[in-house]
N, C-alpha and C positions, 0 to 999 in steps of 0.2 A: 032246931033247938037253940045253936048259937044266937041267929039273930032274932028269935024269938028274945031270946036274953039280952042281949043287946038294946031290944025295943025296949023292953022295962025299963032298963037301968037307963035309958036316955039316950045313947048314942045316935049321931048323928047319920044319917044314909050312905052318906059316902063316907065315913070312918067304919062302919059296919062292911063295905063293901072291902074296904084297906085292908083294917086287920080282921075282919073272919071270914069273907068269901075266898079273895084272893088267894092268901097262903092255904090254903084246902082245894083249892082251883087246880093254881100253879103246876104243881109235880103231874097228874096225869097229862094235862095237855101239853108237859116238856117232854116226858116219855113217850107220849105217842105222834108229834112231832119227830122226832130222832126217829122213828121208824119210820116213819112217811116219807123222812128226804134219804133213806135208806132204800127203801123202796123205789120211789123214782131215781134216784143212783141206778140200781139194776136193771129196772126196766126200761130206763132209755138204751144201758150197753145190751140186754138182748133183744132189741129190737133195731142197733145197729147190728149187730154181730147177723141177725137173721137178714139182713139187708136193706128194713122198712123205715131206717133212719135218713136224715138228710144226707146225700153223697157230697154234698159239698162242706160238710163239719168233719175235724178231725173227733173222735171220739175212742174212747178203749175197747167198746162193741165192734166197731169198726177195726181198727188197729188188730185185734182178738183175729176176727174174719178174715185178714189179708193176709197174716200169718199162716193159717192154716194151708196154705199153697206150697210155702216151703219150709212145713212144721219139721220134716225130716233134716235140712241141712241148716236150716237156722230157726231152733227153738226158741229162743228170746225174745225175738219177734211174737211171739204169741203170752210168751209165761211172763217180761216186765209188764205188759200193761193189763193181763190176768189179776198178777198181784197188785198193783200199784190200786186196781178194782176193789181188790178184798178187803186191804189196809184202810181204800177210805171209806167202804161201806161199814166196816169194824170199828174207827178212828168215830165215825159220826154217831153209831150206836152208841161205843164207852162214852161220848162224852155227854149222849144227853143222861144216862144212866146215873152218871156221876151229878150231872147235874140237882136230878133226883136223888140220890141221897144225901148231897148236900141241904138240899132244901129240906130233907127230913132231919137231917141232923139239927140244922137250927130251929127247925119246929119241936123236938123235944126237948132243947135245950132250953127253951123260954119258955 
């Protein structure tokens, strides 16, 4: 319906694509981006931690896995690079989110 409107009124192809596909585009493919490199974030460390990763990369799936040998005398080993997992899989999610409501915000604001 927009660039149905846009065709009337004259607009040019690629100003059509600027201002009315894009900003309607934009927000889902931010959101669903941020879950995607959230995703592969996990799924590379359980598939180090399962052992099916490169032996020769340091990774927190790994680091995870080599802990678990002496999770009883030294927990840390297993629980920094746990968390430091969480925070960036959470860290990458907030920000495409925010991303997305920034982008809505200025869409309603105009």
């Amino acid at each position: 319906d927009f660039v149905a409107g846009a065709r009337v009124i004259g607009m040019h192809p690629l100003e059509i694509a600027f201002r009315e596909v894009l900003p309607n585009a934009l927000p889902p493919v931010l959101a669903l981006s941020s879950v995607i490199v959230a995703a592969a974030i996990l799924t590379e460390a359980a598939l180090s931690f399962l052992g099916l990763g490169d032996p020769n990369r340091v990774t927190w799936g790994g680091m995870i896995a080599e802990g678990r040998a002496v999770l009883r005398t030294a927990p840390f080993l297993s629980i920094i690079p746990g968390v430091a997992l969480v925070l960036t899989v959470l860290g990458v999610y907030l920000a495409g989110e925010g991303v997305v409501e920034t982008t809505a915000v200025r869409r309603s604001l105009s």
